[in-house]
Structures are given as structure tokens and as C-alpha cells.
C-alpha positions as CSV (number, residue, x, y, z in Angstrom):
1,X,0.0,0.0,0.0
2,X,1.3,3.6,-0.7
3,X,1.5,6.3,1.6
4,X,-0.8,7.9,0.3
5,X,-3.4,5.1,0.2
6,X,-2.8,4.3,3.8
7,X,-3.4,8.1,4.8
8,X,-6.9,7.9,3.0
9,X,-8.2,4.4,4.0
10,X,-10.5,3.8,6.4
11,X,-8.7,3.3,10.1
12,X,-9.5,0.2,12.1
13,X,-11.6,1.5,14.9
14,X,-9.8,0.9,18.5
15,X,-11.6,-1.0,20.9
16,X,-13.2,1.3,23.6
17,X,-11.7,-0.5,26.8
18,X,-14.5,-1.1,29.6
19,X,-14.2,2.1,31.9
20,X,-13.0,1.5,35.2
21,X,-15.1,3.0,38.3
22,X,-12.8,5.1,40.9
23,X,-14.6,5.9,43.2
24,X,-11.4,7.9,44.8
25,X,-13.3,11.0,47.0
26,X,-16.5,9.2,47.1
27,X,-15.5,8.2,50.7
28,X,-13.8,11.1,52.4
29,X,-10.3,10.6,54.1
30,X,-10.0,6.9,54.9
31,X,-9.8,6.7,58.5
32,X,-8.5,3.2,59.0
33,X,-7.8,0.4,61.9
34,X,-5.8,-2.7,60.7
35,X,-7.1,-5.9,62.7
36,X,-5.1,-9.0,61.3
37,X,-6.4,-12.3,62.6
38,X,-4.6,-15.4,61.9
39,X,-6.3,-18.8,61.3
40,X,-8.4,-20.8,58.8
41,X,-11.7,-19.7,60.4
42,X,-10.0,-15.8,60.9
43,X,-12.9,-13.5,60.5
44,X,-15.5,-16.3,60.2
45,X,-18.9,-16.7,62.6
46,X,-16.2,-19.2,65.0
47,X,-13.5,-16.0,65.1
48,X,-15.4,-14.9,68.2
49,X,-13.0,-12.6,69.4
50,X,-12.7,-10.8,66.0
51,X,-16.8,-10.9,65.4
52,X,-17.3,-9.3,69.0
53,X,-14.3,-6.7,68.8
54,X,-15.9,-4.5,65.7
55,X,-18.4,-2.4,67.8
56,X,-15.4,-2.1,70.2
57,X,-13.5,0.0,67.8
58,X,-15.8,1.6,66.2
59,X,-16.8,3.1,69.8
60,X,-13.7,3.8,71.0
61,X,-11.9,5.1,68.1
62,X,-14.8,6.1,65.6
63,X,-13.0,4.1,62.6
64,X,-14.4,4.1,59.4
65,X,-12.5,1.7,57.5
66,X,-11.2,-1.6,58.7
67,X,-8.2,-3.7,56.8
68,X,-8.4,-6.8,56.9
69,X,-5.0,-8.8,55.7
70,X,-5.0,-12.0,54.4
71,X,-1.4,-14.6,54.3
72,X,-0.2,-16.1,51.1
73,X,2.9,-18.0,51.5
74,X,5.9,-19.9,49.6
75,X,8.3,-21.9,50.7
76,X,11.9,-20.2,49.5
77,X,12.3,-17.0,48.4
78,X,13.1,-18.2,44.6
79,X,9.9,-20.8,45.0
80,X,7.0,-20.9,42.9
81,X,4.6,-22.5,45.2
82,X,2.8,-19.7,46.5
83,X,-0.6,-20.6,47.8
84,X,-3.2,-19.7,50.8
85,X,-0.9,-20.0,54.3
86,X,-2.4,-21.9,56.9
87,X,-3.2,-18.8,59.0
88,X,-5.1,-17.4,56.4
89,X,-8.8,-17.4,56.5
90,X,-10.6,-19.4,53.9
91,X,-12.4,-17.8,51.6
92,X,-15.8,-18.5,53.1
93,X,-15.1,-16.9,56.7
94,X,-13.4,-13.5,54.8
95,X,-16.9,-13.6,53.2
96,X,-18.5,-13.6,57.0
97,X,-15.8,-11.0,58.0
98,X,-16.8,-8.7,55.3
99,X,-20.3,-8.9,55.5
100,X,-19.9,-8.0,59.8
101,X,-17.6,-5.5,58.9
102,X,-20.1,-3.9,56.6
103,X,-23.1,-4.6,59.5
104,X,-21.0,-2.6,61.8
105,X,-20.8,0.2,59.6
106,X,-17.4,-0.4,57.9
107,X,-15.7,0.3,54.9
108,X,-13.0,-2.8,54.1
109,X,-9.6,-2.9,52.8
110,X,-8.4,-5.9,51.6
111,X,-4.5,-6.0,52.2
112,X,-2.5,-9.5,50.9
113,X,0.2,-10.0,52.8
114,X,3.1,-13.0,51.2
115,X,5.6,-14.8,53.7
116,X,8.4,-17.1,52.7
117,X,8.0,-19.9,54.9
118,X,11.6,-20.0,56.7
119,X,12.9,-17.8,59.6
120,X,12.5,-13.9,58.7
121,X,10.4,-14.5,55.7
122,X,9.1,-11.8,54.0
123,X,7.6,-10.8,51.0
124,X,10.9,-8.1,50.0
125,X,12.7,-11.3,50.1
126,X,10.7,-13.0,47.0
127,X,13.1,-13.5,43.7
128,X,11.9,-16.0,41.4
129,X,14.8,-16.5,38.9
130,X,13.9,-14.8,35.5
131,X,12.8,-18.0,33.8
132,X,10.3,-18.5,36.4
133,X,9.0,-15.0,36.9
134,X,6.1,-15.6,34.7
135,X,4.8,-18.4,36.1
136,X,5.3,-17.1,39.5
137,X,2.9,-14.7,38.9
138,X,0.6,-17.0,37.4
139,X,0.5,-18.6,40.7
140,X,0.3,-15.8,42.6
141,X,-2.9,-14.7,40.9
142,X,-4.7,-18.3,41.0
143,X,-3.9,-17.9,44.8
144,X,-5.5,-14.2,45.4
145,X,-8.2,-14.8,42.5
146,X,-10.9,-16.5,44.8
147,X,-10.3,-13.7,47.4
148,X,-10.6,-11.0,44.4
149,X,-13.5,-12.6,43.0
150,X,-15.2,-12.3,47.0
151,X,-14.5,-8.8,47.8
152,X,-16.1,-7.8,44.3
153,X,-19.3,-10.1,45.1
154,X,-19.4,-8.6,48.4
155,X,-19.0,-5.1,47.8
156,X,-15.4,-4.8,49.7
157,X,-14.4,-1.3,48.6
158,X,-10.8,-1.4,48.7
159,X,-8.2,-4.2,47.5
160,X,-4.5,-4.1,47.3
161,X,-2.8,-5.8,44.4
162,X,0.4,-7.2,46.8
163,X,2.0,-5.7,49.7
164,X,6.0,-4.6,50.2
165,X,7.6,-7.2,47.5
166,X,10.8,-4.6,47.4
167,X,12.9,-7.3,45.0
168,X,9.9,-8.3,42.7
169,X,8.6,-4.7,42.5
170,X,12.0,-3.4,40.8
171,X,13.3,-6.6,39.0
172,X,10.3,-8.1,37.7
173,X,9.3,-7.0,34.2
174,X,7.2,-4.2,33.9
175,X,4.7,-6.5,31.8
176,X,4.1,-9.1,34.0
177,X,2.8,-6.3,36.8
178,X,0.6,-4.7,34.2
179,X,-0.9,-8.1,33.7
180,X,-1.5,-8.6,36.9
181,X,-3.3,-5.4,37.6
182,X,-5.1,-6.5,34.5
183,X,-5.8,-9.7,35.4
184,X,-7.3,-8.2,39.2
185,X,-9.1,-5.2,36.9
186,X,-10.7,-7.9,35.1
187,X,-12.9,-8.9,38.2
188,X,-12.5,-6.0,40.8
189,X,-14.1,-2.3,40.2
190,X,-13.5,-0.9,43.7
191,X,-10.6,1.4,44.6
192,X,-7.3,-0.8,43.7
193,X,-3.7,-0.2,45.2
194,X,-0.2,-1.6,45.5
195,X,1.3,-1.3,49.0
196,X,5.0,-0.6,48.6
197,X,7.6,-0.7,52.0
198,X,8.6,2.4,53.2
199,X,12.2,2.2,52.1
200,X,11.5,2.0,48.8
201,X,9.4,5.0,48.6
202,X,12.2,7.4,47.0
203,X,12.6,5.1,43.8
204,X,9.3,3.9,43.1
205,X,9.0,1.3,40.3
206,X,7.5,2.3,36.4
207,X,5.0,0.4,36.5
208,X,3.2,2.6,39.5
209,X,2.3,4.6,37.0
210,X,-1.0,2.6,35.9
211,X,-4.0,4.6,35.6
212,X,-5.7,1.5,36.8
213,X,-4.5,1.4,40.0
214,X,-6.7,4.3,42.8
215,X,-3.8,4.9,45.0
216,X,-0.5,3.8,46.1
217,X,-0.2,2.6,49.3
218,X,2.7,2.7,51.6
219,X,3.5,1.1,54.9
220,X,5.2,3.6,56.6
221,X,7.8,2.5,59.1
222,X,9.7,4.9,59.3
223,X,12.3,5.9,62.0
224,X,12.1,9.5,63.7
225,X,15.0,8.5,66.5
226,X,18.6,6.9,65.4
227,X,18.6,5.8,69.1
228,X,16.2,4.1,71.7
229,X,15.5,7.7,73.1
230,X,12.1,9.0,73.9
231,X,11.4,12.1,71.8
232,X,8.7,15.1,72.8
233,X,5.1,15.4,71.4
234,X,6.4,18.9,69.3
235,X,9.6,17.3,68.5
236,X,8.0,14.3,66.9
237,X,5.4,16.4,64.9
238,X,8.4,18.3,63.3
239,X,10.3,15.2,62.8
240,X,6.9,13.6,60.7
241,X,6.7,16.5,58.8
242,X,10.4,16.8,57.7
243,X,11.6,13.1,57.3
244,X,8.4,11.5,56.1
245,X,5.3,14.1,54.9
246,X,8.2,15.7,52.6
247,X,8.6,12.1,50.5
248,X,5.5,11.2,50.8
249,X,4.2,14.1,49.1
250,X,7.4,13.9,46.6
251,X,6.2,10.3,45.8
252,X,2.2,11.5,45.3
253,X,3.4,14.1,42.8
254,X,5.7,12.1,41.3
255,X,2.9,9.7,40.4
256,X,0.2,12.1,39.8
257,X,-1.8,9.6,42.4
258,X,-2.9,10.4,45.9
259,X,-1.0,8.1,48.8
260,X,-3.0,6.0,51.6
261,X,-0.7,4.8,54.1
262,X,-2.0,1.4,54.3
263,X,-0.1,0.1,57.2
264,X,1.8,2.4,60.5
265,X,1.8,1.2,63.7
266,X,4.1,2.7,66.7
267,X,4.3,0.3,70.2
268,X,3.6,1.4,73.5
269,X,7.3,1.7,74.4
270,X,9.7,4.7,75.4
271,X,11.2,4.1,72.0
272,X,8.6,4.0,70.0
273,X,10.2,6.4,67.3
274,X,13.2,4.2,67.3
275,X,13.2,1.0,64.9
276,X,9.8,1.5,64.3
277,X,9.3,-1.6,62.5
278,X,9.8,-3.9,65.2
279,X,7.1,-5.0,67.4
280,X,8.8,-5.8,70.5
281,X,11.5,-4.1,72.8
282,X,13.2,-4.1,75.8
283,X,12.1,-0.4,76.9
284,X,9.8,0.1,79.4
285,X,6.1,0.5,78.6
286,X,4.7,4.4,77.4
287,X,1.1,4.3,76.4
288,X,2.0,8.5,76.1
289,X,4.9,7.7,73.9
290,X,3.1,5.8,71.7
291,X,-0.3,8.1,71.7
292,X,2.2,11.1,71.2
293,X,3.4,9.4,67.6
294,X,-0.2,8.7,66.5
295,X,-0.7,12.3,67.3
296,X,1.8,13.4,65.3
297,X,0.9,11.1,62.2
298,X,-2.4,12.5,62.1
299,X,-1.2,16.0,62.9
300,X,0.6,15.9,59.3
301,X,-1.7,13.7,57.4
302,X,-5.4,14.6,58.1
303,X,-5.2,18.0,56.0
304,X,-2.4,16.8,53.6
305,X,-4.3,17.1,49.8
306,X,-2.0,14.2,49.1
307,X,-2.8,11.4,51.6
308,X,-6.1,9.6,51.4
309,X,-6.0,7.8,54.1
310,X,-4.4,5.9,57.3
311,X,-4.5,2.5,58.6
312,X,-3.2,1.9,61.8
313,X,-1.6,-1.4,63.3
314,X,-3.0,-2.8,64.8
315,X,-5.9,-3.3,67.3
316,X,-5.5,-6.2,69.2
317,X,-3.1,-9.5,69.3
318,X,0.1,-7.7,67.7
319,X,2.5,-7.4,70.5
320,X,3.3,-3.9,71.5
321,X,2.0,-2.3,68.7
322,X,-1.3,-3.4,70.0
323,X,-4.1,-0.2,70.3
324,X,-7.1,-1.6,72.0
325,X,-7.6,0.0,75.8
326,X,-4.5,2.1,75.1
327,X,-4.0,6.1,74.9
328,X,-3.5,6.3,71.3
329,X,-7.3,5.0,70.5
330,X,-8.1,8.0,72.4
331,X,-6.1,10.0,70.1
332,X,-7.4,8.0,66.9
333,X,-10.8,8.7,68.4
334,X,-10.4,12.5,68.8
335,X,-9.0,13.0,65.0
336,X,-11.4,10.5,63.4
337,X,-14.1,12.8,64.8
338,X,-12.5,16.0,63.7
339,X,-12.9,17.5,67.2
340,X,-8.9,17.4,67.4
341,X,-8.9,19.7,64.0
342,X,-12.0,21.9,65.5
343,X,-9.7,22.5,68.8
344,X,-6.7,23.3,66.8
């Protein structure tokens, strides 16, 4: 065909793709709880701790959102294996969960977790060797696909794609996350994210750009004290503002995409700036310590254009960083009104 034939024939018309619903400010500022619960019937009618706890935090820390994570798990970090953990709930109690959740008055968050099944497994720790990178993915997705396929049937509002997998994120191809958010978008029309770690916040991966995903999440553990010191209330407020609003806010207009920091938790400890990420320590117990970091977290995010929302670990059974009957629900409970903003 000439050139000029091929400027005057008739184009092949483009496929309109299916529009996706983002729902992003149909909810307001997200203000979350995280409650992990770890067993087969987790979340289920039998989880009776977990069923009778929801009216518990929505009274005491008025809560809107509740995350609810869920454990996948492989057996070496270079494994292809992955597949529901044992401590995950089945797919029939997360149902029960969500539905009690939404009976309560909650909006849910679906977070995936992945473990490797040795000592200090974690999900950064996951390298399938290139050869196998496609069908570790596959895998992954036949694994989350029944719990995707639930939260859409059951109206779950928010869903994470995969949570902190620092290697896979940045050495994976590009493609193979694409067709995973593709493959999720494919069922799920809710607000989607991908929860990156904290530390690798400063060199996001390319793929983040994906106009299918809502938000980008981050679990935010990072460190205010480079020693086990106990730090001010107006020292820590500065501190959040300077070593952790600053790149958060970097990263949200780097990727045109408002942040929700879906996982920060601080323990009731005098150090409870220092090696955040750990949940136990050898300091002495400070319910103030620990309601002081919340209060500065919330201090910097509530009004910040580019956070939609929080989720705090965690309420109950999660060592120090536990919140139930502590100070810091007080202080979730005083911003989640707005009465803190109104008396600032």
C-alpha cells in the first residue's frame, strides 16, 4: 500500500476499553484500623473474638475503615509455590468477615500479605529466577483470585494488588505487573492499590504509574530517633513532617496519584520512634509515647491534599504495637471525629 493510500483508507476503529469506576473521594479521608487475625476460620462466625471486637473499635476510636489482611505463603524466596498460608482465612469466613464488617458500619480494605516460609520470611525477600518470573505470577494470581472474586461479590471497597515485594517490584518485568493489575481489573471495580515498604518509597518502580490502579499505598515504618531515646510530642510532629510528609508528598506528585498509608503502627514503648518496624522491645512500657506518635501522624496527614488515608496497626493481638484500651485509641478517636482539627 502507498502512503498515500494508507493516509486515506478507512482506520480500524480501537476497541473502547471497559471504563473502570474510581470511586477515589466518594469516601472522604480513609480513616482506618488494621485488625489481622490469623487462622483458617479468621474473620468467620467461630472467630469470636474478632466478630465481638468491631463495635469495640468503632466506639472507641470512631473508625471508618477496617483492613483486613490475608497470608499467602511460599516456601523459599526463589519458590514458585505460592498458595493460601495456613493462617489465612478461607475464603468463606473472609466472606462472614466482610459482610460483619459492613453490618457494623465499615468500609474494608483488603490487604495480601506473602511470607516465605523459613525464619525472617518476607515478601521483599521473594526472587523468582527470570525464567520462572512468569509463572510465579501466574500462581500468585490463582492464589489471590478467589479472594478478588469475594471482595467484588461482596461489595469490599478497597483491594491491594500485593504488599512490600521490594525485590519483585523493581526486578520483575514491567509486563508481567501490568498483567496482573489487568488480570485483578478484570474482576474487581472498587478502589485498587499496590502497598509498597517504606524504604523504597524514594525510587518507586514504572509500572506505578498505571491509571488502573486508585492509589498507592505505603507502609510507613519509618524511624524518627537513630537511638532508643524518647522524643517530645512537638519534636515528633516536626520530625513527621520533615523526614516523612516531605517524601511522601514527593512520591504522590511524582505519580500524579494520591497516597493511603495502608499500614503504621508505633508500640507502647519509650522508644517507640526508634526502629519502628519492630514489634517488641526491651524499653519500658509508654502508652504516652506511643499516643504522642499517633498524634503526630495525624497531625501531618489529616489536612495533607496528598494522603487519602491511614490505617493503623494494629488493634488487638500484635505485641506492642497493640491499640485496643491504650491512649493512642483515644487519640485515633479524637482525630477520626474531627474535634482534634476543630480544637486546633
Amino acid at each position: 500500500m502507498t502512503k498515500r493510500a494508507a493516509a486515506t483508507a478507512t482506520p480500524t476503529p480501537t476497541p473502547t476499553p471497559t471504563p473502570i469506576p474510581k470511586p477515589v473521594e466518594q469516601y472522604g479521608f480513609q480513616k482506618g484500623i488494621v485488625y489481622p487475625s490469623w487462622s483458617r476460620s479468621a474473620y468467620g462466625l467461630n472467630d469470636r473474638r474478632w466478630q465481638e471486637s468491631l463495635q469495640e473499635i468503632r466506639r472507641s476510636t470512631a473508625a471508618e475503615w477496617l483492613e483486613m489482611p490475608v497470608l499467602f505463603s511460599q516456601s523459599t524466596p526463589d519458590a514458585v509455590d505460592i498458595g493460601v498460608d495456613q493462617a489465612a482465612p478461607s475464603v468463606a469466613s473472609f466472606i462472614a468477615g466482610v459482610r460483619k464488617a459492613h453490618e457494623v458500619g465499615f468500609k474494608v480494605f483488603l490487604a495480601p500479605l506473602l511470607t516465605v516460609r523459613q525464619p525472617g520470611g518476607w515478601a521483599a525477600l521473594v526472587m523468582p529466577t527470570p525464567e520462572r518470573q512468569q509463572l510465579w505470577f501466574d500462581r500468585y494470581w490463582q492464589a489471590l483470585r478467589p479472594y478478588v472474586e469475594a471482595a467484588e461479590a461482596n461489595g469490599v471497597e478497597q483491594l491491594a494488588l500485593a504488599t512490600e515485594m521490594e525485590w519483585l517490584q523493581s526486578n520483575a518485568p514491567v509486563a508481567l505487573w501490568r498483567q496482573l493489575i489487568g488480570r485483578v481489573r478484570s474482576i474487581y471495580t472498587g478502589n485498587l492499590t499496590y502497598d509498597i515498604n517504606w524504604s523504597t518509597i524514594d525510587q518507586p518502580p514504572a509500572w506505578l504509574d498505571d491509571p488502573r490502579l486508585t492509589f498507592i499505598g505505603v507502609s510507613e515504618y519509618i524511624s524518627l530517633a537513630d537511638a532508643p531515646v524518647r522524643l517530645d510530642a512537638q519534636t515528633m510532629i516536626v520530625l513527621w513532617r520533615e523526614q516523612i510528609k516531605t517524601r511522601l508528598d514527593q512520591l504522590a506528585e511524582e505519580l500524579n496519584r494520591r497516597i493511603v498509608i495502608s499500614e503504621i503502627g508505633y508500640r507502647n514503648s519509650a522508644d517507640a520512634l526508634y526502629q519502628v518496624w519492630s514489634p517488641t522491645s526491651s524499653a519500658p512500657a509508654d502508652p504516652q509515647q506511643q499516643a504522642d506518635a499517633y498524634n503526630a501522624a495525624l497531625t501531618n496527614v489529616m489536612t495533607d491534599k496528598h494522603i487519602a488515608g491511614i490505617f493503623f496497626w494494629g488493634w488487638d493481638s500484635v505485641a506492642r504495637f497493640s491499640i485496643r484500651g491504650q491512649k493512642a485509641a483515644e487519640v485515633l478517636r479524637r482525630w477520626y471525629t474531627g474535634s482534634q482539627i476543630r480544637g486546633s
